[in-house]
C-alpha positions as CSV (number, residue, x, y, z in Angstrom):
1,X,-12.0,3.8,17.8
2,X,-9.9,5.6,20.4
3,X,-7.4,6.9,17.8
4,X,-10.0,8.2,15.5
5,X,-12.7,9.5,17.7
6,X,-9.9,10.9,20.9
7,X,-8.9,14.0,19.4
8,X,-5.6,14.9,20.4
9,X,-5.3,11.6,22.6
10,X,-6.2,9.7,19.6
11,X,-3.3,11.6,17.8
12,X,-1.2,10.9,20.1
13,X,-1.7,6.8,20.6
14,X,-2.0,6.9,16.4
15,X,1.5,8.3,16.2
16,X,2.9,6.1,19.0
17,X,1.4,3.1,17.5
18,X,2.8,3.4,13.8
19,X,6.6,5.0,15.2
20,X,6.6,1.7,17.2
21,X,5.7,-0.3,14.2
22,X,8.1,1.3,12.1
23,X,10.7,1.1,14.8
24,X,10.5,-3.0,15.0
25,X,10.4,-3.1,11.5
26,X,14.2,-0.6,11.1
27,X,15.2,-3.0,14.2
28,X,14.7,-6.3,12.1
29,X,15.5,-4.8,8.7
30,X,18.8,-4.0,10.3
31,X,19.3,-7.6,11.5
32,X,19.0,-8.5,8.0
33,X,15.4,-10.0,8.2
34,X,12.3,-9.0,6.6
35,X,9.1,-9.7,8.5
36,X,7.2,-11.0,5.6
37,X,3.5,-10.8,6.6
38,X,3.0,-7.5,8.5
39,X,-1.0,-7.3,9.0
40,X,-3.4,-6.1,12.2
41,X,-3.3,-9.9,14.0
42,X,0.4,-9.9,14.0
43,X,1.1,-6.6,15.7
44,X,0.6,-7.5,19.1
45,X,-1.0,-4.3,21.6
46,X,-1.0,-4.1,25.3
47,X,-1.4,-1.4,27.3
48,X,1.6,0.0,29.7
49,X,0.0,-0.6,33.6
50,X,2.1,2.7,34.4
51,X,1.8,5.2,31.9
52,X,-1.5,3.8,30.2
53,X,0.3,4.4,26.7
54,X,0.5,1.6,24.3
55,X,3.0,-1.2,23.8
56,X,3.3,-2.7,20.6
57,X,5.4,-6.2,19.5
58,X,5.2,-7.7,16.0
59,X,4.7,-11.5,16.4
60,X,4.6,-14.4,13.8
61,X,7.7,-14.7,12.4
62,X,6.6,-18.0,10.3
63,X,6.8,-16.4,7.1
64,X,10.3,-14.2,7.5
65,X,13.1,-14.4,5.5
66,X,16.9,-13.8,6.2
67,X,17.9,-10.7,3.2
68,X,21.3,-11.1,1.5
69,X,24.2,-9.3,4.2
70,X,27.3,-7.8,2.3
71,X,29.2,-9.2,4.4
72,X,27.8,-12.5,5.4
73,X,27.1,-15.8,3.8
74,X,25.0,-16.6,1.1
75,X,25.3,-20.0,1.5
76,X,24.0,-19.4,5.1
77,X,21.0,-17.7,4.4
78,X,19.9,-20.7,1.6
79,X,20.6,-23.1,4.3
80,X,18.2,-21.1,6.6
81,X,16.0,-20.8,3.7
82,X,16.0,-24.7,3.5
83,X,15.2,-25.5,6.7
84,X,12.6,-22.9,7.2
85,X,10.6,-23.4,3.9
86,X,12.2,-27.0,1.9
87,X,14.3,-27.5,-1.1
88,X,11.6,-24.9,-3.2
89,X,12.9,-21.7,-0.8
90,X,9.8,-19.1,0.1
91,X,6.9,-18.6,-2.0
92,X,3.6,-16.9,-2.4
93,X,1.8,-19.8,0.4
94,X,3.5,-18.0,3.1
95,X,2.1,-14.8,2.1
96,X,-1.5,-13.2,2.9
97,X,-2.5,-10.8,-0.4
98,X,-3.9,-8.3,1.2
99,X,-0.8,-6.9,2.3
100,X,1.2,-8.2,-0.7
101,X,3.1,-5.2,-2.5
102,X,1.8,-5.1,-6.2
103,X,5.0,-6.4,-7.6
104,X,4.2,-9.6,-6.2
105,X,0.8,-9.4,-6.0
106,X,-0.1,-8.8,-9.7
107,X,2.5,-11.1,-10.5
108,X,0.5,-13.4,-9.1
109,X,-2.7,-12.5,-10.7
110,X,-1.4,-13.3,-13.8
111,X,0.7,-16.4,-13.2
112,X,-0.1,-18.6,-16.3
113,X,-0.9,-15.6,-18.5
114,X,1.9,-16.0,-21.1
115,X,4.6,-18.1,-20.9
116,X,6.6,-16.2,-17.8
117,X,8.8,-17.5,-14.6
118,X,6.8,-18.1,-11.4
119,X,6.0,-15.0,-9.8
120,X,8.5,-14.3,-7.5
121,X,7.6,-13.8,-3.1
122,X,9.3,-10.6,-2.9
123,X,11.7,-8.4,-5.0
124,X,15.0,-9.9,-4.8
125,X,17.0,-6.8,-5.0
126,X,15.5,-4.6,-1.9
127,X,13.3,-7.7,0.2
128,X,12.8,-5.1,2.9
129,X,10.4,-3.4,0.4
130,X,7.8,-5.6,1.0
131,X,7.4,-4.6,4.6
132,X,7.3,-1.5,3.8
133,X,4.3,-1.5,2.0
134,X,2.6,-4.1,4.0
135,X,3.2,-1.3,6.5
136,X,1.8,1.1,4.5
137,X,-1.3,-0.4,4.0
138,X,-1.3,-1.5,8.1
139,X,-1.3,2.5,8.7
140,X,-4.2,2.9,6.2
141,X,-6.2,0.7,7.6
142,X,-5.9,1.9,10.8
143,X,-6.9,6.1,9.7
144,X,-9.5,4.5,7.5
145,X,-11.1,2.3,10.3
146,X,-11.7,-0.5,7.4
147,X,-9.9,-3.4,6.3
148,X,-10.0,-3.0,2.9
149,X,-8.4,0.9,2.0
150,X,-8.4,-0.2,-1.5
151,X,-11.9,-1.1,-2.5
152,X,-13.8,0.1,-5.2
153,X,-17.5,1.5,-5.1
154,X,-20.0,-1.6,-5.8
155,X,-20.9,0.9,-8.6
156,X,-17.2,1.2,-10.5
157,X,-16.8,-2.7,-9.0
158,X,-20.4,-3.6,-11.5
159,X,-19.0,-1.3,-14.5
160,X,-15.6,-3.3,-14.6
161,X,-16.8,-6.9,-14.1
162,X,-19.7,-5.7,-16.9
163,X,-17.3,-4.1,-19.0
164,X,-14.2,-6.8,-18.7
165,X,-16.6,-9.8,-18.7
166,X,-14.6,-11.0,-21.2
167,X,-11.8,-11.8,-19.6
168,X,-10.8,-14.0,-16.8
169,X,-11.7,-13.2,-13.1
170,X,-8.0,-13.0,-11.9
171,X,-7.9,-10.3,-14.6
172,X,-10.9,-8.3,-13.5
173,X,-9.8,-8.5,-10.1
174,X,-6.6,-7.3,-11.1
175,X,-7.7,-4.4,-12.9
176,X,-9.9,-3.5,-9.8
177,X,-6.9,-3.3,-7.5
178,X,-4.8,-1.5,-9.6
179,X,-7.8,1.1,-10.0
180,X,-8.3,1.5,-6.3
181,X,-4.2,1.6,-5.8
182,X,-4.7,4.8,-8.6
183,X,-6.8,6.9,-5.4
184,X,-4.1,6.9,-3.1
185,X,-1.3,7.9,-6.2
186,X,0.0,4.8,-7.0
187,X,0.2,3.5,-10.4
188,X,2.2,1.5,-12.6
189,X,5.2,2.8,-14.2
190,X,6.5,2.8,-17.7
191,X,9.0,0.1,-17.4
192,X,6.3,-2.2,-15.9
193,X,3.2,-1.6,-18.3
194,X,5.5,-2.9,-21.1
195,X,7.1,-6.1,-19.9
196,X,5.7,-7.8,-17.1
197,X,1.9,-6.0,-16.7
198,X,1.9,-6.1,-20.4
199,X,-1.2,-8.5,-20.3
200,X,-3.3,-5.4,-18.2
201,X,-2.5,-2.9,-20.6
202,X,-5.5,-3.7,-22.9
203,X,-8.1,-4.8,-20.0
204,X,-7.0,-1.2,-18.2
205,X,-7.6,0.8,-20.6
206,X,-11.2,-0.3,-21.2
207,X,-12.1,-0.3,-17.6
208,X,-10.4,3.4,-17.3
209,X,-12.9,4.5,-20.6
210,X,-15.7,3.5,-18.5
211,X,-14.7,4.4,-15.2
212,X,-13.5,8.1,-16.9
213,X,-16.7,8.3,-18.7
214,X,-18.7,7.4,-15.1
215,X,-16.7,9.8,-13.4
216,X,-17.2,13.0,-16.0
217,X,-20.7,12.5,-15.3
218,X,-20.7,12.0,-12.2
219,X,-19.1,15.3,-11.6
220,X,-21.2,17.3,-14.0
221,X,-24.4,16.4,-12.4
222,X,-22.4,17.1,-9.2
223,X,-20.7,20.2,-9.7
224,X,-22.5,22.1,-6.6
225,X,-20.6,19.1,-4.3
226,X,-18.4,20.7,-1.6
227,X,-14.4,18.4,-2.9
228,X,-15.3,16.9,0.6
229,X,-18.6,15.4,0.2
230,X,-19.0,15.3,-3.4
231,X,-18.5,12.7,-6.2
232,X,-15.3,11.1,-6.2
233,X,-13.4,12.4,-9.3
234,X,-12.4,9.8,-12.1
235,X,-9.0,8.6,-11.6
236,X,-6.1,7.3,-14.1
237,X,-4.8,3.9,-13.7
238,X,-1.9,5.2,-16.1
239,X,-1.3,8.7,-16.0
240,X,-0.6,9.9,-13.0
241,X,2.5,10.6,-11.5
242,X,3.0,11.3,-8.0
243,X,4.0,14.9,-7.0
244,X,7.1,14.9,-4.6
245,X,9.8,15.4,-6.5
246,X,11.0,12.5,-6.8
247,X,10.1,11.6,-10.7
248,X,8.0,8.4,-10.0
249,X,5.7,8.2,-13.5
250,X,3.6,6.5,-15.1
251,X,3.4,5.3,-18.4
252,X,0.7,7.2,-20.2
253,X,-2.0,5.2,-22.0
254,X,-3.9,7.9,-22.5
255,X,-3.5,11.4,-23.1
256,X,-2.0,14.0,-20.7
257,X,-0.5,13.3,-17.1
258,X,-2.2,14.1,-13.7
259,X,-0.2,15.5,-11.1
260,X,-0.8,13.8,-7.6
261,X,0.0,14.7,-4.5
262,X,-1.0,14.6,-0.5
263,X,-4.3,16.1,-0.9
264,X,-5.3,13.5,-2.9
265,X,-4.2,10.9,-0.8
266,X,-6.3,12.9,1.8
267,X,-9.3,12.5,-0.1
268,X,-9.0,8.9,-0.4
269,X,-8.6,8.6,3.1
270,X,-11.9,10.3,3.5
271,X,-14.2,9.7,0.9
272,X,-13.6,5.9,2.5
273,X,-13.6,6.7,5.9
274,X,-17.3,5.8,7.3
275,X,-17.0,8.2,10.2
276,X,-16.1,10.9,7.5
277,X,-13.3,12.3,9.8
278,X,-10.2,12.2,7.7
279,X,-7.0,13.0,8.6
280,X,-7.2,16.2,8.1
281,X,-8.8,16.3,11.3
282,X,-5.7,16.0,13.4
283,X,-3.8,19.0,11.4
284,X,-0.5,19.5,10.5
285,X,0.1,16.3,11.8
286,X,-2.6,14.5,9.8
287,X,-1.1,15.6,6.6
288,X,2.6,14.4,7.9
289,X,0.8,10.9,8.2
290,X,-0.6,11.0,5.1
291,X,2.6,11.9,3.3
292,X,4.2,9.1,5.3
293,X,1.6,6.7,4.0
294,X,2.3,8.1,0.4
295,X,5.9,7.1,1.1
296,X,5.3,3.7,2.1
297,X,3.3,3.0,-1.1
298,X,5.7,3.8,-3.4
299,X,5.3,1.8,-7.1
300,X,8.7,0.9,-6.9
301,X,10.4,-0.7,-4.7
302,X,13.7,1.2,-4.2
303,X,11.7,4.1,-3.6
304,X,9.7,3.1,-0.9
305,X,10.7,4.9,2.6
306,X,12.8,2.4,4.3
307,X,11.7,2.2,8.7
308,X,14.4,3.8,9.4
309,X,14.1,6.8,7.7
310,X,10.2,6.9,8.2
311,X,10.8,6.3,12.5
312,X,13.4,9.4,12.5
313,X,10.5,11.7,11.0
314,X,9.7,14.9,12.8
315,X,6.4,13.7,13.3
316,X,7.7,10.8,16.1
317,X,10.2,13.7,16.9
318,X,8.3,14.0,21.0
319,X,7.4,10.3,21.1
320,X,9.3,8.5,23.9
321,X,8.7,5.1,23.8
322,X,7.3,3.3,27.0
């Protein structure tokens, strides 16, 4: 409440709260570790008795894993991976889903579809990845003020379980979370849609018929809407591509490509946000936060902003820790 009702002093504990974040997260990263379950009840907040600013340690480390070292010993980190979690190594049990990355996350979802390996507890070549987005969707929680950034009106949430009855629940729910992922620019690419989220491709393109359908209507009967208070627009599952120069696509489904960007990531933020404040709010430096959370939740993983290069941002630039 403080950070999204204080103004400027709510800017300033907001920005403090996600460098230090980010600045545990570079700190273990470079040890070689990834956290592994990065959520609100394992960031740990006190206030400083001298300065008032806050203080913030990430606890919990039952779910961490040591990352492959260049130059240390594999062997080493399976015997750590032994002891810590048996002869079956990590899985999914140690994992909340919430704050799962999709490449895991979906995996999971359709575990027993087809005839595919076990779904795998984080991606093997860049582990630190899957902090990164937990991260991500840590710092959207805390501008939304909700804990779920990616839920869908009970209205689209009615016109996919009507329209996907047909399939299983996993599926449904699948399809929902990929939809709400689609607000804040994130969406499938090419290379995924045709091997390992092949199974989605039909049930996604049925629910984004609907949905698009829903949405052109919406926004017809709308059109006198300010963009800030109006209908949200109908959003692609499969065809957008995120605008920052960097390439990441989709595959395509359907016709024609939508660019996305920042602003729209700042319309998610507040056509969710139940005070209706937005980040825009907080200027320049609103925008900066919402591009950061666009580069946290990144699609792929190699493209995600690593905590290191995220901390050294020119919006921490005058933030001197406690």
């Amino acid at each position: 409440q403080r950070m999204r009702m204080g103004g400027a002093q709510g800017l300033a504990v907001l920005r403090e709260t996600i460098f230090q974040v980010l600045r545990g997260l570079s700190q273990i990263h470079a040890k070689n570790l990834m956290h592994r379950d990065i959520k609100p009840s394992n960031v740990i907040v006190r206030r400083d008795e001298t300065s008032g600013r806050p203080v913030i340690k990430l606890a919990d480390f039952g779910s961490s894993v040591a990352t492959p070292d260049p130059e240390g010993s594999s062997e080493q980190e399976e015997t750590a991976a032994r002891v810590l979690y048996g002869e079956k190594g990590p899985s999914l049990d140690e994992e909340t889903e919430k704050y799962q990355p999709p490449e895991v996350r979906l995996r999971a979802a359709l575990q027993g579809v087809g005839n595919g390996p076990p779904p795998p507890p984080f991606d093997r070549d860049r582990p630190s990845s899957y902090d990164l987005w937990s991260a991500g969707v840590l710092f959207l929680e805390m501008v939304i003020g909700t804990d779920q950034p990616f839920a869908l009106q009970p209205r689209e949430n009615a016109m996919i379980e009507r329209t996907l009855a047909k399939f299983p629940g996993r599926i449904r729910k699948a399809v929902s979370f990929l939809h709400g992922l689609a607000q804040f620019c994130v969406v499938p690419d090419a290379q995924a849609l045709s091997t390992w989220l092949a199974p989605l491709r039909k049930p996604m393109q049925e629910a984004e018929a609907v949905l698009r359908k829903a949405g052109s209507s919406s926004s017809s009967s709308s059109s006198s809407s300010s963009s800030r208070g109006g209908a949200r627009r109908a959003t692609s599952m499969t065809t957008k591509t995120f605008d920052d120069g960097e390439g990441e696509g989709a595959a395509g489904l359907s016709s024609g490509t939508q660019r996305c960007g920042q602003q729209d990531i700042l319309d998610a933020v507040l056509q969710r946000d139940p005070l209706r404040l937005g980040l825009e709010a907080f200027g320049p430096e609103g925008k900066a936060i919402a591009q950061l959370i666009g580069a946290l939740l990144k699609w792929s993983p190699a493209k995600r902003m690593s905590a290191a290069e995220a901390a050294a941002l020119p919006l921490f630039g005058d933030v001197v820790l406690a």
